[in-house]
N, C-alpha and C positions, 0 to 999 in steps of 0.2 A: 180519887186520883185527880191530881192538879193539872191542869195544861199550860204551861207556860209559853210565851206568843215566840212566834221564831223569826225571826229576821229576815225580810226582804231578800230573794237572792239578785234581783235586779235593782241597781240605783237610780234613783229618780234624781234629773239635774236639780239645782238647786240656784238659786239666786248668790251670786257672787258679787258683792260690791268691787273687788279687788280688779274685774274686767272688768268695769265702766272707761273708757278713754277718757281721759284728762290732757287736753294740751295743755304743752309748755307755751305757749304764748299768754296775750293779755287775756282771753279767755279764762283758762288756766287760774293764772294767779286771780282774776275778780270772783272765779268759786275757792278758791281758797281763804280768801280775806275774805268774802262774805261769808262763807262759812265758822271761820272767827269770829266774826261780828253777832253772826249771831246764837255762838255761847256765850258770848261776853254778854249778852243782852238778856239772855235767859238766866244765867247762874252769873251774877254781876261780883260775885266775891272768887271767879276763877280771871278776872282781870291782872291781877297783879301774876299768873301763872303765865300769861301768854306774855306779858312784856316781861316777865323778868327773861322764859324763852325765846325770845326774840332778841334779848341782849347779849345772852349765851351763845345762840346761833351767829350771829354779829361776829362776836369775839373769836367764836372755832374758825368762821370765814377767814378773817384776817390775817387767825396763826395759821392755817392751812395754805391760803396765796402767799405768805411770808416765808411759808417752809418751800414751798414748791418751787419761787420765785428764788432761792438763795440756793437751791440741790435741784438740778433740771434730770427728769430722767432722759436716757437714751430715746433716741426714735422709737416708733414701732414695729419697725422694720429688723432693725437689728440688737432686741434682745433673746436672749438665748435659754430656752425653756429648759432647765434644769431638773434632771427625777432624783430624788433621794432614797 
């Protein structure tokens, strides 16, 4: 007869990169850009992946402040939550 292993009934935490805090300030952005830097530095053929995304990203910015900038939504006050 085989015994196959049976599963944990209690979870053990786990490391979660997803809680680590990241400011929005210059902090922030110098671990993101260095963190850039240093896959560009290690896999130097995913260069052309990060600027071409960063041109993309650019372009979404500028249609997105262009669309928001020409259609303003209402306050926050006063829109009106709708159930369908």
């Amino acid at each position: 007869m085989v015994r196959l292993p049976t599963p944990s009934i209690s979870r053990r935490p786990e490391i979660n990169f997803s809680s680590t805090p990241v400011g929005g300030d210059a902090g922030g952005l110098l671990f993101a850009v260095g963190s850039v830097v240093l896959v560009i530095v290690g896999v130097p053929g995913m260069a052309w992946y990060f600027l071409s995304a960063v041109v993309v990203g650019l372009l979404f910015a500028a249609a997105l402040f262009t669309r928001r900038a020409s259609h303003p939504s209402p306050p926050v006050g006063t829109r009106i939550l709708q159930l369908r």
